[in-house]
C-alpha positions as a Markdown table, in Angstrom:
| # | Residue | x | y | z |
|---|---|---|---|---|
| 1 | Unk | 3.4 | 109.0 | -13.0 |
| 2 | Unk | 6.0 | 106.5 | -12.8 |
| 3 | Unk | 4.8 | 103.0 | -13.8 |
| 4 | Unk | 3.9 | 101.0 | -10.5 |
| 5 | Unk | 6.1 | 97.9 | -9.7 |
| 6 | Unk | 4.1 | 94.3 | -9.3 |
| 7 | Unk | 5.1 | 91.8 | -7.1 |
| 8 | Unk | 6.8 | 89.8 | -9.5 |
| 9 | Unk | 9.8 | 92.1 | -9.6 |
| 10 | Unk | 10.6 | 91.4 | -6.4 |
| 11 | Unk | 14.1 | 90.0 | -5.4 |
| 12 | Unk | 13.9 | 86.2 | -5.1 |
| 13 | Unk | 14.8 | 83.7 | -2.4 |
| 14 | Unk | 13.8 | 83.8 | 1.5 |
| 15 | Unk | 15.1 | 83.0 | 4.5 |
| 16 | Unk | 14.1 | 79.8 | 4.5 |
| 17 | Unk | 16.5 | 78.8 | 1.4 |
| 18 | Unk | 19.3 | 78.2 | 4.2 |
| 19 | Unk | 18.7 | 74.9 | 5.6 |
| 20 | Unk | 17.1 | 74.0 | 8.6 |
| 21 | Unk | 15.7 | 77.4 | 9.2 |
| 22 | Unk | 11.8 | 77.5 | 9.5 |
| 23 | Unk | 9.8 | 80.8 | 9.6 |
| 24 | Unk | 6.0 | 81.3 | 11.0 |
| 25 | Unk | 3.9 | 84.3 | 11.0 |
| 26 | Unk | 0.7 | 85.2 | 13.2 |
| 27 | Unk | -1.1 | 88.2 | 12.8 |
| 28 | Unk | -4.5 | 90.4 | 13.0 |
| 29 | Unk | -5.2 | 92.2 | 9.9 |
| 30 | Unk | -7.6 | 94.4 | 11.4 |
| 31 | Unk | -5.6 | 95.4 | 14.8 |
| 32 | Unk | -2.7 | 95.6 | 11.7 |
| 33 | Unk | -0.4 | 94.0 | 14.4 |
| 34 | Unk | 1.6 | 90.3 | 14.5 |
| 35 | Unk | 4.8 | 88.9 | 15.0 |
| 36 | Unk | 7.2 | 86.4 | 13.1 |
| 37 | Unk | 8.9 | 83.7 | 14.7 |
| 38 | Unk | 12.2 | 82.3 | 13.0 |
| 39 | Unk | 12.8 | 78.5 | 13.8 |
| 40 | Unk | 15.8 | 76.5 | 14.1 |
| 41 | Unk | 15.2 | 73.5 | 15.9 |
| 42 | Unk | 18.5 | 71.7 | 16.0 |
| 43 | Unk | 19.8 | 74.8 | 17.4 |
| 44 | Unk | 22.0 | 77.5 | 16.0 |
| 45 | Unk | 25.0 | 79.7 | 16.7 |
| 46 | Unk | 23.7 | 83.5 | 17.1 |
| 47 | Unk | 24.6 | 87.0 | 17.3 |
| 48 | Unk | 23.1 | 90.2 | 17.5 |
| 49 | Unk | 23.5 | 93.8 | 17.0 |
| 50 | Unk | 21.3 | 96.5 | 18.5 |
| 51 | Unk | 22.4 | 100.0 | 16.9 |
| 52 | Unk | 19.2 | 101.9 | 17.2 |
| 53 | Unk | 18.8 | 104.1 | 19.8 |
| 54 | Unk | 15.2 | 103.5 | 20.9 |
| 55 | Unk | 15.3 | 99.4 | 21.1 |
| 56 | Unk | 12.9 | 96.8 | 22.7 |
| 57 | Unk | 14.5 | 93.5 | 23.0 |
| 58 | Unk | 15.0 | 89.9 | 24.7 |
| 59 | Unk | 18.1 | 87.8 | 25.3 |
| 60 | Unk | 20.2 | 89.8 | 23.8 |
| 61 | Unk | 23.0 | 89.6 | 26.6 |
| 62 | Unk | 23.7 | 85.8 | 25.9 |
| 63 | Unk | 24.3 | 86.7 | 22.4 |
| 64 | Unk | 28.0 | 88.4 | 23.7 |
| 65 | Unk | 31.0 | 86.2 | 22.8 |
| 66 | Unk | 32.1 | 84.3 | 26.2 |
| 67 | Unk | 28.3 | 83.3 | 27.4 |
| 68 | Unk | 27.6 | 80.1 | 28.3 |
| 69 | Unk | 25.2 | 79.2 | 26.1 |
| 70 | Unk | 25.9 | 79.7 | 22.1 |
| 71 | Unk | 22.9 | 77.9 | 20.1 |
| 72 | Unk | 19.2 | 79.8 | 20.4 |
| 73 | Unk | 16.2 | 77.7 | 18.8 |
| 74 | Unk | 14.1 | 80.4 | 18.1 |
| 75 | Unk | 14.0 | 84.4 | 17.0 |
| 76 | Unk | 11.2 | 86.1 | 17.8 |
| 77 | Unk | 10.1 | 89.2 | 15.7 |
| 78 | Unk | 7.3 | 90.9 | 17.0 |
| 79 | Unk | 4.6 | 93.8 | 16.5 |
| 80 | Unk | 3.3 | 95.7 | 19.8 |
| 81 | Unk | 6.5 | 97.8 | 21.1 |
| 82 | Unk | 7.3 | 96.3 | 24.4 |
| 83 | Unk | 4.0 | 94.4 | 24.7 |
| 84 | Unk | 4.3 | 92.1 | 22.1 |
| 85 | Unk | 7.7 | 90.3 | 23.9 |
| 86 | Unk | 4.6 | 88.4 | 25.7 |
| 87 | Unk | 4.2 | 86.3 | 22.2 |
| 88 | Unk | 7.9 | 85.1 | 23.6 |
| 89 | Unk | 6.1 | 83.0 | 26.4 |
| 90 | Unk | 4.2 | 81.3 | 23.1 |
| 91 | Unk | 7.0 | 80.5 | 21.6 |
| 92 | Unk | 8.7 | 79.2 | 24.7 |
| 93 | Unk | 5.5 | 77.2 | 25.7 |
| 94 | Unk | 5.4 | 75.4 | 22.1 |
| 95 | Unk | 9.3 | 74.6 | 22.0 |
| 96 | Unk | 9.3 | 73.3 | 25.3 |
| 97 | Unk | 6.3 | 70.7 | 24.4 |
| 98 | Unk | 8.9 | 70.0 | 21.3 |
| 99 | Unk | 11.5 | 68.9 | 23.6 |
| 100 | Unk | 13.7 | 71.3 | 21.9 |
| 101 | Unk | 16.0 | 73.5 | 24.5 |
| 102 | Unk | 19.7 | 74.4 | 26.2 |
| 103 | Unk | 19.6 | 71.3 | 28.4 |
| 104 | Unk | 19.8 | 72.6 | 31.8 |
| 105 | Unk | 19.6 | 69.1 | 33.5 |
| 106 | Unk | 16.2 | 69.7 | 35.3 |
| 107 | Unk | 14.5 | 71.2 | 32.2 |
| 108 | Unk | 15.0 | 72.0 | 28.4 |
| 109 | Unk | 14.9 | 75.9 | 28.4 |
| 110 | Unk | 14.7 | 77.2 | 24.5 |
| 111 | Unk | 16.4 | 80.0 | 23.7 |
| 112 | Unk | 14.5 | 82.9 | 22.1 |
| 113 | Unk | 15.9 | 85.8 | 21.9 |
| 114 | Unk | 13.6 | 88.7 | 20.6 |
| 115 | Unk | 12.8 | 92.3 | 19.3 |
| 116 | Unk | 9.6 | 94.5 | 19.0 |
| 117 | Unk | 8.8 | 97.2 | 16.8 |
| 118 | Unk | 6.3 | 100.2 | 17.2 |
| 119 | Unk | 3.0 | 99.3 | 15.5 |
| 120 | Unk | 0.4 | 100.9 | 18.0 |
| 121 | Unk | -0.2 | 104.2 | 15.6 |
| 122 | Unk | -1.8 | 102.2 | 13.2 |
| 123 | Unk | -4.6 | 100.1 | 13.5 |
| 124 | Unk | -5.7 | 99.5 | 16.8 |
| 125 | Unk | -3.8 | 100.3 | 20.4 |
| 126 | Unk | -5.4 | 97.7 | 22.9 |
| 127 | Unk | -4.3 | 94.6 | 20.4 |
| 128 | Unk | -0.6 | 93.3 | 20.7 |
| 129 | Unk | 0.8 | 89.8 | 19.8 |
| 130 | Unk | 0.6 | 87.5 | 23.1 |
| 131 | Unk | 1.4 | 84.2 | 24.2 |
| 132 | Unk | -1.3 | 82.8 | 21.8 |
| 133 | Unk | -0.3 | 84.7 | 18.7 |
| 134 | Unk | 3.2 | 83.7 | 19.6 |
| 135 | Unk | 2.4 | 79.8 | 19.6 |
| 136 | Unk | -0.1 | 80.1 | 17.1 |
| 137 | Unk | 3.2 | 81.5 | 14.5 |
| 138 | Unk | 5.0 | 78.5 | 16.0 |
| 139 | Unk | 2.6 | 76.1 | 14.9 |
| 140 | Unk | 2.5 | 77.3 | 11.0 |
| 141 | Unk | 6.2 | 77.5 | 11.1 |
| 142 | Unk | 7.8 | 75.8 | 8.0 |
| 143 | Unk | 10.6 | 75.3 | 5.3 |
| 144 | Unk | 8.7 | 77.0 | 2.6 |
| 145 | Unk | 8.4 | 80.1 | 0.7 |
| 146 | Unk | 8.2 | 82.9 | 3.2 |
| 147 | Unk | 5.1 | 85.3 | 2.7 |
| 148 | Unk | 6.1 | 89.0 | 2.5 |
| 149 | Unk | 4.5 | 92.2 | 2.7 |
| 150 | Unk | 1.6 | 92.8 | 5.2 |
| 151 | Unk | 2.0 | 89.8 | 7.6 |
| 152 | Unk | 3.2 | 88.9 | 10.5 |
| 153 | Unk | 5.3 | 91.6 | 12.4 |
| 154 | Unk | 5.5 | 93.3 | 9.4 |
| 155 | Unk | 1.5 | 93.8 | 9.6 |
| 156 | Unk | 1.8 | 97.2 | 11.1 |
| 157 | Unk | 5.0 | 98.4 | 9.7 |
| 158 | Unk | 5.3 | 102.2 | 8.2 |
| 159 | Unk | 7.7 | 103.9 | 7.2 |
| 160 | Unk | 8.4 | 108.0 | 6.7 |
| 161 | Unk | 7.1 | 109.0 | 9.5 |
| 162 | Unk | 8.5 | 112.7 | 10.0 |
| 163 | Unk | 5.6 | 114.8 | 9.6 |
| 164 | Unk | 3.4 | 112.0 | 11.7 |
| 165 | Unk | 1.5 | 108.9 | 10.6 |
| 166 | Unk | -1.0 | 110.8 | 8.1 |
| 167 | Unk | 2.0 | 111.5 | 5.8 |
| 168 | Unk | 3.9 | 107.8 | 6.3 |
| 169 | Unk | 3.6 | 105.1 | 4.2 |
| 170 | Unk | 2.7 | 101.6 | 4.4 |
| 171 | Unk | 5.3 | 99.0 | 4.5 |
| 172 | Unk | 5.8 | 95.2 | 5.7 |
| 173 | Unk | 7.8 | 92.4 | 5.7 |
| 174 | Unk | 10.5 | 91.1 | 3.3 |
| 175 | Unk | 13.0 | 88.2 | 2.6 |
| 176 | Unk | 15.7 | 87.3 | -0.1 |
| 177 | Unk | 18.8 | 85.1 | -0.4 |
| 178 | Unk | 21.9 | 85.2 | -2.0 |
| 179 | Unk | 23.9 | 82.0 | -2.7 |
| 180 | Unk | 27.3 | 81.4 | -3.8 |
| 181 | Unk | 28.7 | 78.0 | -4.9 |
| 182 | Unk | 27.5 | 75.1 | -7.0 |
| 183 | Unk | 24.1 | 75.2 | -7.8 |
| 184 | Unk | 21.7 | 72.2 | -5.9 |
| 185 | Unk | 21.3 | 69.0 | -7.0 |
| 186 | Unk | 17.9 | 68.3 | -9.3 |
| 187 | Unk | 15.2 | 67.3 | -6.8 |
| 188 | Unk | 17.9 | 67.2 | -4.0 |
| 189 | Unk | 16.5 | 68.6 | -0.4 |
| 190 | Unk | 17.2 | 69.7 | 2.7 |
| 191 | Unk | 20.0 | 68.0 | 4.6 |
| 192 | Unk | 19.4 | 67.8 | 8.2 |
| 193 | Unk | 22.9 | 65.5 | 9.1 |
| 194 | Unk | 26.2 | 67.3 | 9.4 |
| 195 | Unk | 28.1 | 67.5 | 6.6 |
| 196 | Unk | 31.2 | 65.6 | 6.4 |
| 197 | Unk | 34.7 | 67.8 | 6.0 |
| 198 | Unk | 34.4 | 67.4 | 2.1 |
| 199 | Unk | 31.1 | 68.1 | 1.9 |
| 200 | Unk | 31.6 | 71.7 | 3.6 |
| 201 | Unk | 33.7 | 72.4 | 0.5 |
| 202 | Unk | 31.0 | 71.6 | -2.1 |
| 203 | Unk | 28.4 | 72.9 | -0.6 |
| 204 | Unk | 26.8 | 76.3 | -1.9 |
| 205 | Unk | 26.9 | 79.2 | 0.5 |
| 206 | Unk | 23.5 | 80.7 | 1.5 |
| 207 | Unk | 23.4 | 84.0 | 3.1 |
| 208 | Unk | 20.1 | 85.8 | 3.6 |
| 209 | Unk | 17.5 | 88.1 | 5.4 |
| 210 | Unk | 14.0 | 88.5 | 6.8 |
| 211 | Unk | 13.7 | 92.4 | 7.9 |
| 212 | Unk | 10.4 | 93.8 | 9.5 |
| 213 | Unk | 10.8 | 97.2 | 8.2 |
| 214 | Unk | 9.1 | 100.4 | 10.3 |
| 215 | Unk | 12.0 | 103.1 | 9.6 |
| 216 | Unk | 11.4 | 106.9 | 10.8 |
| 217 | Unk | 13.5 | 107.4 | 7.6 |
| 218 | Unk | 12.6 | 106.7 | 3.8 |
| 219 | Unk | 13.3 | 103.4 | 1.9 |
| 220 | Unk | 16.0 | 104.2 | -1.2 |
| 221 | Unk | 16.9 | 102.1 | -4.0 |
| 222 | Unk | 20.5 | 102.2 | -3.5 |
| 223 | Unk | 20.8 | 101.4 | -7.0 |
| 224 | Unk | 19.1 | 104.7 | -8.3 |
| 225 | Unk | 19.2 | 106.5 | -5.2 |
| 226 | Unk | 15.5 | 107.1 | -5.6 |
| 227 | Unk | 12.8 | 106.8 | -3.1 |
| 228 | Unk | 10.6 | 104.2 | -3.5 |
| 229 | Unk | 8.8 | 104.6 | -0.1 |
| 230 | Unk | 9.0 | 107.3 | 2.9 |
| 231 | Unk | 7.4 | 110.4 | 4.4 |
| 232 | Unk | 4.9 | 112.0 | 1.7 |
| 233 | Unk | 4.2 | 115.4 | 0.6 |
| 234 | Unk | 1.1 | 117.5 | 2.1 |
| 235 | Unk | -0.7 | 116.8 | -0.9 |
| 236 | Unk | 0.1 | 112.7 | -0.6 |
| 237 | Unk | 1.4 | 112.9 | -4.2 |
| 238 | Unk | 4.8 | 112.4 | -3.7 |
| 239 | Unk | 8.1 | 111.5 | -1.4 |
| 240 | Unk | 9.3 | 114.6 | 0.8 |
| 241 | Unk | 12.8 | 113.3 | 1.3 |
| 242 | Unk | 13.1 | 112.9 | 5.2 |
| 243 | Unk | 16.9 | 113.9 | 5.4 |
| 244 | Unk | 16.4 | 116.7 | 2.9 |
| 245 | Unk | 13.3 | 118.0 | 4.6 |
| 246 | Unk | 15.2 | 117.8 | 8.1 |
| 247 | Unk | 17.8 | 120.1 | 6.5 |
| 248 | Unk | 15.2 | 123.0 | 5.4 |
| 249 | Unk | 13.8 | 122.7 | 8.9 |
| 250 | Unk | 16.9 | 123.2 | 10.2 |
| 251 | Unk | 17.7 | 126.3 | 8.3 |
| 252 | Unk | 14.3 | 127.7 | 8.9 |
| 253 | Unk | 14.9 | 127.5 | 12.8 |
| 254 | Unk | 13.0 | 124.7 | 13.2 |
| 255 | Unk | 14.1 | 121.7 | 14.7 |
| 256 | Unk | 12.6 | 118.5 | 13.8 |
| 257 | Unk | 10.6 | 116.8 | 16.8 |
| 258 | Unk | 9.3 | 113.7 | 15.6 |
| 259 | Unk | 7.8 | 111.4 | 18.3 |
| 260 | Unk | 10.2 | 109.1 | 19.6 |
| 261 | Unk | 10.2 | 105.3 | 19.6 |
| 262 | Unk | 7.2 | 104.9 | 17.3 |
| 263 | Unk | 9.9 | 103.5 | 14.7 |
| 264 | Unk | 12.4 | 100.6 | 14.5 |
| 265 | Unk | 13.8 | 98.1 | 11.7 |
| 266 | Unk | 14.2 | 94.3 | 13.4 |
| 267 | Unk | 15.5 | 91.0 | 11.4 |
| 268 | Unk | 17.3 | 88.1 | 11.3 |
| 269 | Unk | 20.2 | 87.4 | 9.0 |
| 270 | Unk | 20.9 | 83.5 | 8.4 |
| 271 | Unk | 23.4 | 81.7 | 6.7 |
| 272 | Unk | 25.0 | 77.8 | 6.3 |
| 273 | Unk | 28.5 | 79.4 | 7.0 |
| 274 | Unk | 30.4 | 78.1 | 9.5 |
| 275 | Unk | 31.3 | 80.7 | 12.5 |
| 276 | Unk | 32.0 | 80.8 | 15.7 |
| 277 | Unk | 29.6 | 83.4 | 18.2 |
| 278 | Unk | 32.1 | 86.4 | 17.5 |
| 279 | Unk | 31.8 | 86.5 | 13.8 |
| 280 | Unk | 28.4 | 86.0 | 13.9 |
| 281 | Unk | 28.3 | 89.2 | 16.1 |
| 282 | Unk | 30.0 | 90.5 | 13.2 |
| 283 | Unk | 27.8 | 89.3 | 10.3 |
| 284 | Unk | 24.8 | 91.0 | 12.3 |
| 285 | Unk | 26.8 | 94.4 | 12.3 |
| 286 | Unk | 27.5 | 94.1 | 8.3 |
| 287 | Unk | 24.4 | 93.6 | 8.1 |
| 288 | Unk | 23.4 | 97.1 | 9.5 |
| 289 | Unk | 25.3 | 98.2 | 6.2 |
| 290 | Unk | 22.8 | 96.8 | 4.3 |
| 291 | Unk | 20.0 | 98.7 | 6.6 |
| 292 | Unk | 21.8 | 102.0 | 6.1 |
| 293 | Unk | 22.2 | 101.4 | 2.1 |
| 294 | Unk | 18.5 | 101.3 | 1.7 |
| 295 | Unk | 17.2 | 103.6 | 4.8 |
| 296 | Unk | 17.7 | 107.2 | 5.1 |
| 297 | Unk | 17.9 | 108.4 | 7.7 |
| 298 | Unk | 18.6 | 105.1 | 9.4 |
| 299 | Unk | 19.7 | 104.2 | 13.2 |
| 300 | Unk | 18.4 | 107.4 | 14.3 |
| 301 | Unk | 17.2 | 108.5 | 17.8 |
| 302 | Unk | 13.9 | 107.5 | 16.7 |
| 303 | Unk | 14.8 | 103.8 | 15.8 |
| 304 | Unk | 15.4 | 101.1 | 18.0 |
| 305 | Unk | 17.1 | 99.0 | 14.7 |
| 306 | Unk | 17.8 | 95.2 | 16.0 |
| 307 | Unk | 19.2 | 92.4 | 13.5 |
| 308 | Unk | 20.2 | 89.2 | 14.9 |
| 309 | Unk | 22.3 | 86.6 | 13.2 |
| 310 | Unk | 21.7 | 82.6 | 12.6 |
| 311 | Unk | 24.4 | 80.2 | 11.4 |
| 312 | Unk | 24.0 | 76.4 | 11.2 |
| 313 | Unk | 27.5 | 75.5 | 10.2 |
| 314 | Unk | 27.3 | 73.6 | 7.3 |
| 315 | Unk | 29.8 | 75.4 | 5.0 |
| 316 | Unk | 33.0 | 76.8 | 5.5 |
| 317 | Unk | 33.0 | 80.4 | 4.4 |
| 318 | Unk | 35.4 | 83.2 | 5.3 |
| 319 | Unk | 33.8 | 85.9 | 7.4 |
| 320 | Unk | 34.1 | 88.7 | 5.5 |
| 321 | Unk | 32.2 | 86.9 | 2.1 |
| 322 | Unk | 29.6 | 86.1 | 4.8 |
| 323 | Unk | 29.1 | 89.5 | 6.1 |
| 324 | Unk | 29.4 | 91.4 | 2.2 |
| 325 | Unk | 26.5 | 89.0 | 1.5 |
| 326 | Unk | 24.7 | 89.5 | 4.8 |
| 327 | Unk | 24.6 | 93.4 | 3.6 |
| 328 | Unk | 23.3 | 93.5 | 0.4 |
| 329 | Unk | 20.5 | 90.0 | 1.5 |
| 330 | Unk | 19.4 | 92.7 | 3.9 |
| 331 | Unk | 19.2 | 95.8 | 1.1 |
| 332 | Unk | 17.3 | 93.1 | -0.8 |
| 333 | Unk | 14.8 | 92.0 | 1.8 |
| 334 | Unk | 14.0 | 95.9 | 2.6 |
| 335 | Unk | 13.3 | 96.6 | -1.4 |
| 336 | Unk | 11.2 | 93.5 | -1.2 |
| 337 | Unk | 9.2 | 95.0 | 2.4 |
| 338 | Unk | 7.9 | 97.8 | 1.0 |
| 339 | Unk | 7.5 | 96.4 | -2.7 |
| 340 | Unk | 5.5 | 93.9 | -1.3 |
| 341 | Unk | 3.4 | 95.5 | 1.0 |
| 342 | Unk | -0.7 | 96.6 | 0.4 |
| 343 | Unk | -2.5 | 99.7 | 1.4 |
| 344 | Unk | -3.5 | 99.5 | 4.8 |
| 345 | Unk | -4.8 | 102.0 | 8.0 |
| 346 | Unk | -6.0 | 105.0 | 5.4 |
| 347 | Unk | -1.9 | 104.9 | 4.3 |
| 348 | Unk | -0.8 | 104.1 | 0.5 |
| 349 | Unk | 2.0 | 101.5 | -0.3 |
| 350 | Unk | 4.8 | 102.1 | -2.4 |
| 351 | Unk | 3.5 | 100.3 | -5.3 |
| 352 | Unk | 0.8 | 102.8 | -4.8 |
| 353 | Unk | 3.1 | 105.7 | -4.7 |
């Protein structure tokens, strides 16, 4: 048996490395649902890119280049398919007593856009994240180490899931960072002032992800190529390779019919860089490389894969450095999901495994 991987081989840094980004989880480890909310109070320029084919979403339409509003103050990452968007009116209700918001002149409306993902096969049906569990991640929300694994929307997550749920495996929610630049300043923290024009020069750029990961296809080291999580043999022993399986199928005349829309990857790329709302657009597509580096199949039929992108403009970083990093953060933050992740629901983790 191959020798089980701990949590301290896990890839380091979070989201919360980029300044000025705070993340928040809520969640019910017996319902094995929950949602993640993914702050940035001063407001930030966003994108988005939906590229599953079975998605559950909110506000993604103001996230187009050309809308009138640019900045959103909150992501919202949630369990409970289309349910849990209620935990949005939390997150709206707690901003809102902030003061924080698109100033419409009558009112401070936050922006939060959202995604779901498809928890309801595990653990139990009748509880989703709500208003409640949505202010309640809100309040918790902080600067510090993200927790990863079974938490927050990543509480229900599975992954493998083409012979059904009894053959899956149980996977989470991870982070990681990349940075590239001088290193910080010994006890130097978190800047909240924008930086003056030298200052964007000698500032490291951050780049990094938080990915909810609840694939219809298998988790890969693309490193090895190996599968470090997915759909299981009969026997539970080992990893029946998802694409190769579908293949056999295939040949043997039969299709395979997985139920749709139990699946679906969501995230949230952030970075320091400086860009305008096109090229973060673009990061959030790069970063759907990274997805389909360490998911196979990935963006299927079955998926409704959402990542959305968060850049505070403190460093000024050409586009394409940004969205190579915003890739491989996101591999990173997958290993990390399912490396991280317990046994949970009567399903095995991959450290198990």
């Amino acid at each position: 048996m191959a020798e089980k991987i701990t949590r301290h081989d896990l890839a380091p840094g979070a989201l919360t490395d980029v300044p000025g980004i705070e993340v928040g989880h809520a969640d019910d480890s017996e319902a094995l649902t929950g949602c993640t909310v993914v702050l940035c109070r001063e407001g930030a320029i966003a994108g988005g890119a939906v590229v599953g084919l079975a998605p559950g979403t909110r506000e993604t339409d103001l996230l187009r280049p050309g809308s009138l509003v640019e900045r959103v103050h909150c992501v919202l990452l949630t369990g409970g398919s289309a349910f849990g968007l209620a935990a949005a009116d939390g997150v709206m209700c707690y901003l809102e007593g902030q003061g924080i918001g698109y100033d419409a002149g009558v009112a401070r409306v936050p922006i939060v856009p959202g995604a779901v993902l498809f928890d309801l096969g595990l653990g139990s049906t009748a509880v989703r994240p709500d208003a409640a569990m949505g202010y309640a991640a809100c309040r918790v929300a902080s600067a510090d180490q993200v927790r990863q694994g079974n938490v927050g929307a990543g509480m229900g997550a599975t992954v493998g899931k083409l012979f059904g749920m009894a053959q899956a495996t149980k996977s989470g929610l991870g982070t990681a960072s990349l940075r590239v630049g001088p290193p910080p300043e010994p006890g130097a923290t978190h800047e909240e002032a924008a930086p003056s024009e030298p200052e964007l020069q000698s500032l490291p750029l951050i780049v990094a992800a938080l990915i909810a990961v609840n694939a219809f296809g298998d988790v890969v080291d693309p490193a090895s190529g190996r599968i470090v999580a997915g759909a299981r043999t009969a026997d539970g022993k080992g990893f029946a390779d998802t694409s190769g399986a579908m293949r056999v199928l295939l040949a043997q005349g039969k299709p395979a019919q997985p139920p749709a829309g139990q699946n679906t990857v969501i995230g949230v790329v952030a970075t320091n860089a400086l860009l305008d709302v096109a090229q973060a657009n673009r990061v959030a597509v790069a970063a759907h490389d990274g997805l389909a580096r360490a998911i196979r199949p990935s963006h299927t039929l079955f998926d409704g894969d959402t990542i959305f992108c968060l850049a505070t403009g403190r460093v000024d970083a050409h586009q394409a450095l940004v969205s190579a990093l915003a890739a491989e953060a996101t591999a990173l933050a997958i290993l990390n999901a399912v490396w991280a992740a317990d046994p949970a629901g009567g399903l095995p983790s991959a450290r198990e495994m």
